[in-house]
C-alpha positions in Angstrom: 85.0 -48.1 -26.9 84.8 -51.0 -29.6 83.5 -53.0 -26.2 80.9 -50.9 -25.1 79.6 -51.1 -28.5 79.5 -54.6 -29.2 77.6 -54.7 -25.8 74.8 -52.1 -26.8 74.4 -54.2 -30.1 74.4 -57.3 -28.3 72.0 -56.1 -25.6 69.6 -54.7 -28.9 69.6 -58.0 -30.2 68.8 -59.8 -27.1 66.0 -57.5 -26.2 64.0 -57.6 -30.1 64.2 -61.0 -30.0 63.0 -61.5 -26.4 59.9 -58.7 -27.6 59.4 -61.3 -30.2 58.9 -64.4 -28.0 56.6 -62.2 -25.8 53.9 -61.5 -28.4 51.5 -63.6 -28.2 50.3 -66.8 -30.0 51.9 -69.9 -31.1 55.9 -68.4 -31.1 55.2 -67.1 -27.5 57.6 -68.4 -25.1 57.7 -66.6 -21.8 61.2 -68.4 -20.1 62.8 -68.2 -23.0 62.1 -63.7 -23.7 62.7 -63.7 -19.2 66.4 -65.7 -20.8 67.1 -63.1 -24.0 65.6 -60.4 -21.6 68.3 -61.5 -18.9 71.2 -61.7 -21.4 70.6 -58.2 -22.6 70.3 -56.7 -19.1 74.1 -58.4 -18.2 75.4 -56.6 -21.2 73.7 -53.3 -20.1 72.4 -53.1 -17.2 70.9 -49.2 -17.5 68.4 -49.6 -19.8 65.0 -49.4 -18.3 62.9 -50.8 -21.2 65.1 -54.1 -20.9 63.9 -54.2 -17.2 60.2 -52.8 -18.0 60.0 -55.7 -20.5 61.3 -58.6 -18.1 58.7 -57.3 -15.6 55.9 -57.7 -18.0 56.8 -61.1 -18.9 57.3 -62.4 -15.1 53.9 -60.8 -14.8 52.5 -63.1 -17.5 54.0 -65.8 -15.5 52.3 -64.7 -12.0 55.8 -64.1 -10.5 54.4 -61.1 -9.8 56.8 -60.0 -6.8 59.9 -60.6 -9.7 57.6 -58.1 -12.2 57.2 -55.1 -9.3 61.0 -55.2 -8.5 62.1 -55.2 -12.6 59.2 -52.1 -12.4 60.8 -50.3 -10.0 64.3 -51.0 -11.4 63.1 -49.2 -14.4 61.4 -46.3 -12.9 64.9 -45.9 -11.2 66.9 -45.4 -14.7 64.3 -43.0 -16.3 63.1 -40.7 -13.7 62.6 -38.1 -16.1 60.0 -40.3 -17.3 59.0 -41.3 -14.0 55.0 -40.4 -14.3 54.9 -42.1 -17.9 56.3 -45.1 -16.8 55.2 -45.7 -13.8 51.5 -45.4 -15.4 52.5 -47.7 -18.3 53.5 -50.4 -15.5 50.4 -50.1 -13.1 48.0 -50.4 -16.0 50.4 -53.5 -16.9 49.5 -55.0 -13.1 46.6 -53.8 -13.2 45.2 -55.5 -15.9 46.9 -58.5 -14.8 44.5 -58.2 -12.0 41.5 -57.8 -13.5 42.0 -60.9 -15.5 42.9 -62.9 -11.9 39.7 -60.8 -10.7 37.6 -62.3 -13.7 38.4 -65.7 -13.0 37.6 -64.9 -9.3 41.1 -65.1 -8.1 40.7 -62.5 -5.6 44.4 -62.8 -3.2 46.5 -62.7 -7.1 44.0 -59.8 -7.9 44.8 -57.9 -4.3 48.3 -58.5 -5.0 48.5 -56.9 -8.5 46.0 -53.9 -7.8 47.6 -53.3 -4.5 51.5 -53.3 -6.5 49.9 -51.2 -9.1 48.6 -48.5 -6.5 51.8 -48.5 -4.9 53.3 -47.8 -8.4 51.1 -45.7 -9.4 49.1 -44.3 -6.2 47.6 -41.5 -8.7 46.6 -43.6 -10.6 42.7 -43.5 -9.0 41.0 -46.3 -11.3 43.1 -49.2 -9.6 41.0 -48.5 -6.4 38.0 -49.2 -7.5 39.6 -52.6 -9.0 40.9 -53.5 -5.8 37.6 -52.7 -4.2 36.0 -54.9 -6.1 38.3 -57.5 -4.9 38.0 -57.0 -1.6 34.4 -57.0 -2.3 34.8 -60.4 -4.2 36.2 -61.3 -0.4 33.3 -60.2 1.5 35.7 -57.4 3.0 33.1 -54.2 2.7 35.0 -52.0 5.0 38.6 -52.9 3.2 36.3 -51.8 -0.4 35.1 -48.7 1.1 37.9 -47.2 2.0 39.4 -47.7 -1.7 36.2 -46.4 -3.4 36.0 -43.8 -0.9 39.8 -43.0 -2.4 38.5 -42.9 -5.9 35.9 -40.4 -4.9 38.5 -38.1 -3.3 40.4 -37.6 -6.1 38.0 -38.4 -9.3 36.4 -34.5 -11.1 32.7 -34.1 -10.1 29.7 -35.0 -11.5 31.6 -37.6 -13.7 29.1 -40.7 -14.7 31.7 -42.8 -13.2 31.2 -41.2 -10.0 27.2 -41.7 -10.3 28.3 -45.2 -10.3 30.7 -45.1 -7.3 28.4 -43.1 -5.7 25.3 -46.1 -6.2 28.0 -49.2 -5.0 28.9 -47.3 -2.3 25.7 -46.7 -1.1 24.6 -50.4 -2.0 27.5 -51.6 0.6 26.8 -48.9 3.6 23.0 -50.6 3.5 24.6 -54.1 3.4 26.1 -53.5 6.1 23.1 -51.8 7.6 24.4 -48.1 7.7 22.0 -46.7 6.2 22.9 -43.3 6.9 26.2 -43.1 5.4 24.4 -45.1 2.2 21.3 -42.1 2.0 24.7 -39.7 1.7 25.9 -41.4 -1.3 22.5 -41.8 -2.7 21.6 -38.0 -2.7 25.3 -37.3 -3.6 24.2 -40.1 -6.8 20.8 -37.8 -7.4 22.5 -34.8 -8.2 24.2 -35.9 -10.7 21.5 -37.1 -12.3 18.3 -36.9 -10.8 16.7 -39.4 -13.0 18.5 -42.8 -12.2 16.5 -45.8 -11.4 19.1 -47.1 -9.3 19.6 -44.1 -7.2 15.9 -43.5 -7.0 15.4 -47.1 -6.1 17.5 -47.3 -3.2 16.2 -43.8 -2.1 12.9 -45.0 -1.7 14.1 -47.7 0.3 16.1 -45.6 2.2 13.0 -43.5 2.8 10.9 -46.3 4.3 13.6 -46.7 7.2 13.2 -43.2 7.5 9.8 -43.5 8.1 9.5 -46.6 10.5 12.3 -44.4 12.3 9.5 -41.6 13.1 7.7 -44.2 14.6 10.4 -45.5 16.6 10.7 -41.8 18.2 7.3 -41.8 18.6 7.4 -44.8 20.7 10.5 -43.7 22.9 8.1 -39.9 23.5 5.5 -42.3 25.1 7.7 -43.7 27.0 9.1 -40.8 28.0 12.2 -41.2 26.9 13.1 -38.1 24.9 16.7 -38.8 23.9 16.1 -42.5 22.4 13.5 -40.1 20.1 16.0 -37.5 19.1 18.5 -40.3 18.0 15.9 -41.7 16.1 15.3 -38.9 14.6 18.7 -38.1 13.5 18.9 -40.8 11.7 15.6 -40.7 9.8 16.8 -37.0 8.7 20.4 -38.5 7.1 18.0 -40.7 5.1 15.4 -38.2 4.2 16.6 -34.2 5.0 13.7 -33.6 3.1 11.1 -34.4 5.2 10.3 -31.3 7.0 8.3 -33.9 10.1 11.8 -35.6 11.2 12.8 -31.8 11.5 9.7 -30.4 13.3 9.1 -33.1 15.2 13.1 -32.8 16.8 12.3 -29.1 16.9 9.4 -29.7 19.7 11.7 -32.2 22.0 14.4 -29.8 22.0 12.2 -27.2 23.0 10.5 -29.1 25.4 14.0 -30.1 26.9 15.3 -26.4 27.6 17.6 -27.0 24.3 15.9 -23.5 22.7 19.3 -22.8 20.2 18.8 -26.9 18.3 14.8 -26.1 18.3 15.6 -22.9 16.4 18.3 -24.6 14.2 15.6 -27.5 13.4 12.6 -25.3 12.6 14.3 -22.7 10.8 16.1 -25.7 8.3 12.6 -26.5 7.7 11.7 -22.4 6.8 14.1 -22.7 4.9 13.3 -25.7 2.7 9.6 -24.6 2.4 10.3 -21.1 1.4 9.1 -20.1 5.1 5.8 -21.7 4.1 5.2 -23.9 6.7 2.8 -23.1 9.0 3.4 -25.9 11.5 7.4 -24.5 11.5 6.3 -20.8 12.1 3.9 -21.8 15.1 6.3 -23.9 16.9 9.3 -21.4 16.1 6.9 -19.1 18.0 6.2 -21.2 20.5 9.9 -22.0 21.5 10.7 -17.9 21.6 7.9 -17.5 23.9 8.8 -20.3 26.0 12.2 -18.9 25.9 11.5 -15.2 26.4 8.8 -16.3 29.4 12.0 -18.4 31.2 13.9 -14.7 30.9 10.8 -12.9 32.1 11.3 -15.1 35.1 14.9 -14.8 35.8 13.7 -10.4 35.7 15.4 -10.3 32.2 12.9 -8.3 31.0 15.0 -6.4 27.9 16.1 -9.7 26.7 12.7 -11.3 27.4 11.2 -8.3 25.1 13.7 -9.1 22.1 12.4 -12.9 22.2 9.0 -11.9 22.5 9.4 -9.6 19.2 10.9 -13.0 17.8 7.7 -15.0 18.8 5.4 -12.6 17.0 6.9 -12.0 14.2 7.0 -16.2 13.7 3.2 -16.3 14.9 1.3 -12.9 15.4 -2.1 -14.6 15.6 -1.1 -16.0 19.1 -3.0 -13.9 22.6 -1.0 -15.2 24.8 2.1 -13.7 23.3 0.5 -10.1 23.1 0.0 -11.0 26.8 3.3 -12.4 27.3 4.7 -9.0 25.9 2.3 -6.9 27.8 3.7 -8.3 30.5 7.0 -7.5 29.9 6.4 -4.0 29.1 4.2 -3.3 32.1 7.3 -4.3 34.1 9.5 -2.2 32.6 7.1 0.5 33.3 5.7 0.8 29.5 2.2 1.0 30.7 1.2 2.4 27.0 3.0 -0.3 25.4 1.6 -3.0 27.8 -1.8 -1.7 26.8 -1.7 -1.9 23.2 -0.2 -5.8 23.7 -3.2 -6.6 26.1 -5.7 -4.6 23.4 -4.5 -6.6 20.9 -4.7 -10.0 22.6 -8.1 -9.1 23.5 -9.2 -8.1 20.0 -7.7 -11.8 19.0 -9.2 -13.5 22.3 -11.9 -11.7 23.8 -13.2 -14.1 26.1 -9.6 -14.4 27.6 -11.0 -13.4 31.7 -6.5 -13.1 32.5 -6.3 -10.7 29.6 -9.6 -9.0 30.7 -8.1 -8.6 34.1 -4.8 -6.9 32.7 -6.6 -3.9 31.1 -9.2 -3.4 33.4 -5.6 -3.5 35.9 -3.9 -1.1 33.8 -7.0 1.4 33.0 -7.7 1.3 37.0 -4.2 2.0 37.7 -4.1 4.5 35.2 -7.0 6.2 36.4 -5.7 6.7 39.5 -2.4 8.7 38.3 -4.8 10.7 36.4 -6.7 11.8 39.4 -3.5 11.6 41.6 -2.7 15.4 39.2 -6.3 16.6 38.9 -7.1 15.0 35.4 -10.5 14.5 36.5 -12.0 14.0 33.2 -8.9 11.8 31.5 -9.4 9.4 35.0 -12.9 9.4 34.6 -12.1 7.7 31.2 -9.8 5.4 32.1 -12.3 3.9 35.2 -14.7 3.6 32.9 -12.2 1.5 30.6 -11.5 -0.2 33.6 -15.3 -1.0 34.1 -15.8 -2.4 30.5 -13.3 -5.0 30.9 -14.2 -6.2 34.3 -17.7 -4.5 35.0 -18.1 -6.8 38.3 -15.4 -4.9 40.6 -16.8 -3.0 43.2 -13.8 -0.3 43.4 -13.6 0.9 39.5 -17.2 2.0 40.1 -15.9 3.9 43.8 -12.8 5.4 41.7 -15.0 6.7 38.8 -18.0 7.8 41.4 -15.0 10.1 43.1 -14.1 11.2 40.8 -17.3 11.9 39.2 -17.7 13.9 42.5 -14.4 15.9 42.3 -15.6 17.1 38.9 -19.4 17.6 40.1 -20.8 15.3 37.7 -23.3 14.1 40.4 -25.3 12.4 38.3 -22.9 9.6 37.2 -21.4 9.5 40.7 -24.7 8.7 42.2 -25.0 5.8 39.4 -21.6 4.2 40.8 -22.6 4.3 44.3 -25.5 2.7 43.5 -23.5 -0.2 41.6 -20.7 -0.3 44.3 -23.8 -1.0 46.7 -24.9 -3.4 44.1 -22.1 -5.6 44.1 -20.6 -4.8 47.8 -24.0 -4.3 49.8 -21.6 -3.9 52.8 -19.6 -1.0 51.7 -19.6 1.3 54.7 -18.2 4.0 52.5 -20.7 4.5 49.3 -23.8 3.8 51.7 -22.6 7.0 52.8 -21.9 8.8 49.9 -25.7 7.9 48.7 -26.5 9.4 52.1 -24.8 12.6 51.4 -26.2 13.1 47.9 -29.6 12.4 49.6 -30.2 8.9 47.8 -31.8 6.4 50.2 -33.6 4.6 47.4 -31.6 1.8 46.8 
C-alpha cells in the first residue's frame, strides 16, 4: 500500500514539473517534459492526462504519429470522458495544423487535420481545415469532398455555411462545373440574398447560362434536337429562373413525341410566373392538342376529348382546338356538341373555309334526319344553316327546295331550283322540278 503511494506521489511530481517545462517561453523544454512525462507514466501507467500531456508535447515536436498514439492511449483510460477528450485532443492536432497550414506546410497539415478527424470525426470544423489543405495542394476534388462533409452535418442557414457554400461554388467553376457551383450559389442566396460574393458569381454563372441558349439554338438548326436539350439542362442548373431555358425545352420535347417532360417544363414555368406567362399557356396548349390529335388518330376519341379539354383550358382563344374538339365529338356521335365547338371556332376565325365546311356538314346532315321523321320546318332550318356557311353547294339548296315542297312552301322551293340550276346548269333533276312548278324562265 505504502508502494502504490509513493508511486502516485512520484508520478504527481513528475507530471507538474513536466506541465512546467511545457509552458512556453524561455523555461520551455520539450525533451526534457516528454522525459518527467515518461518517468511519471512508468510509475503509473493508468492515468490518461499523463498520456494526454506527452501527446501534446511530441505534437510540439512534429512527432506527430508518437502524439495520436499517447491520444488514443488516453481516450482508452477515460472512456467515460471519451467525447470530452477526444475533442480537447483533435482541437490540439488541429491547431497544430493550422499553424503547418499557415506556413504552407500542406503534407504536416494533412497529417494533423486527417489524425484529428479520425479522433474526433464529429468534430465538423477540422474538414474544412483539411480542405483547405488539400486545396493549398491543388487537390479540388480531395477539398470537396471534406467541405461537402462540413455541410452535411453543420445547422442551416449558419454564416459559416454562406461561406462554405461561396468556396464551394468558387471550386466547382474552377474546375468548370458550373452546374454543381450555380447549386451552391443559390444554396449561398438564401441565406442571405444580399452577398456580393454570391451575387457576383451568380451573374457569372448566368452568362454561361445564356451563351448555353445559344448553343441549343445552334444544335435546333442543325437539327440536332438532343445536343439542344443538353444544353439546355445545363443553362436551367445555372439559372432555374429563367422561364426561356424552360419553354424553349418544353417545345423540343413536344416536337419529339416526349408530351409528359413538355408538360413538366411548361407547367414549372406556370408555376414560377404565377400562371402568367402567356408564351407557357400557348405552348402547354399546343402540346395537349398535338397530344389529344395523335389519340384522335389511334380512334381514342374519349381520351382525345379529356386532352382536348386540357388544351382549352391552357389556350381558349385557339380555332383549331374548337375544331379539333368538334371533331372529336362528331365522332362520338355528339353532333350538338360538335356544333357548338365548330360555332365557336368560327365566331374566333370566320374566314376558316375547313371550319366553314364542318357546319355547313353538320347542318346538311342534320337536315336530313329532320326530314328523314317529317320535321319539315326544323330541316328547312338546318339547310338553310347549311347554306350560310357554304352558300356555293348545289345540293343544300336541292335539300331545302324538297323540302320546301313537302311542306308546300312553293315559293322558296322554286328560289332553290333556280340556285341549284345556277350553280349545277346540268342538274337533270331541278330542271325538272322548275318544269313542274311551271318555271321555264331561268
Amino acid at each position: 500500500m505504502n508502494l502504490e503511494r509513493i508511486n502516485h506521489d512520484g508520478a504527481k511530481r513528475h507530471y507538474t514539473e513536466a506541465k512546467r517545462l511545457l509552458e512556453p517561453g524561455p523555461h520551455q523544454n520539450l525533451e526534457l517534459a516528454i522525459a518527467e512525462l515518461s518517468k511519471a507514466i512508468f510509475l503509473i501507467d493508468t492515468e490518461p492526462e499523463y498520456f494526454e500531456a506527452r501527446g501534446e508535447a511530441y505534437l510540439l515536436l512534429r512527432d506527430y504519429k508518437t502524439a495520436v498514439s499517447n491520444f488514443r492511449q488516453a481516450l482508452k483510460l477515460d472512456p467515460d470522458n471519451a467525447f470530452e477528450l477526444s475533442r480537447k485532443c483533435s482541437n490540439l492536432l488541429s491547431a497544430q495544423g493550422l499553424s503547418r497550414l499557415k506556413a504552407r506546410e500542406f503534407e504536416d497539415a494533412l497529417h494533423l487535420f486527417s489524425a484529428a478527424i479520425q479522433t474526433d470525426p464529429s468534430n465538423i470544423y477540422v474538414h474544412v481545415h483539411r480542405s483547405l489543405a488539400y486545396i493549398g495542394q491543388g487537390k479540388i476534388p480531395e477539398a470537396l469532398e471534406g467541405l461537402q462533409a462540413y455541410l452535411d452535418q453543420e445547422p442551416e442557414s449558419t454564416q459559416s455555411r454562406l461561406v462554405i457554400h461561396i468556396l464551394v461554388a468558387r471550386l466547382h467553376k474552377q474546375i468548370k462545373n458550373p452546374t454543381k457551383a450555380a447549386t451552391h450559389v443559390q444554396q449561398a442566396l438564401k441565406i442571405q440574398p444580399s452577398s456580393e460574393e454570391a451575387l457576383k458569381l451568380y451573374a457569372q454563372l448566368k452568362g454561361r447560362a445564356g451563351e448555353l441558349y445559344t448553343e441549343a439554338t445552334d444544335h435546333l438548326l442543325k437539327n440536332e434536337p438532343n445536343k439542344a436539350i443538353d444544353c439546355l439542362k445545363h443553362a436551367i442548373e445555372l439559372d432555374p429562373t429563367d422561364a426561356r431555358f424552360l419553354i424553349r425545352r418544353g417545345v423540343i420535347h413536344r416536337q419529339l413525341g416526349s408530351y409528359n417532360e413538355a408538360v413538366l417544363d411548361l407547367e414549372k414555368v406556370l408555376e414560377m410566373t404565377n400562371r402568367n406567362s402567356a408564351d407557357a399557356l400557348r405552348q402547354l396548349a399546343i402540346t395537349y392538342n398535338q397530344l389529344a390529335i395523335e389519340l384522335y388518330a389511334a380512334k381514342d376519341y374519349a381520351q382525345a376529348l379529356t386532352v382536348y379539354d386540357l388544351a382549352l383550358r391552357h389556350d381558349d382563344a385557339s380555332s383549331s382546338i374548337w375544331v379539333n374538339r368538334g371533331d372529336c365529338h362528331r365522332e362520338m356521335q355528339e353532333v350538338g356538341l360538335a356544333l357548338q365547338d365548330y360555332l365557336k371556332a368560327h365566331q374566333l376565325n370566320p374566314g376558316d373555309k375547313e371550319t366553314r365546311i364542318r357546319l355547313s356538314t353538320l347542318y346538311d346532315a342534320r337536315g336530313l334526319t329532320y326530314f328523314d321523321r317529317g320535321l319539315l320546318f326544323e330541316a328547312e332550318a338546318e339547310f338553310s344553316h347549311a347554306i350560310k356557311y357554304l352558300p356555293q353547294v348545289p345540293h343544300y339548296y336541292m335539300h331545302r327546295a324538297t323540302t320546301c315542297m313537302e311542306s308546300s312552301n312553293h315559293k322558296q322551293a322554286l328560289l332553290d331550283y333556280k340556285k341549284v340550276v345556277e350553280l349545277d346548269p346540268g342538274n337533270e333533276q331541278a330542271w325538272a322540278r322548275l318544269t313542274m312548278l311551271g318555271d321555264t324562265s331561268t
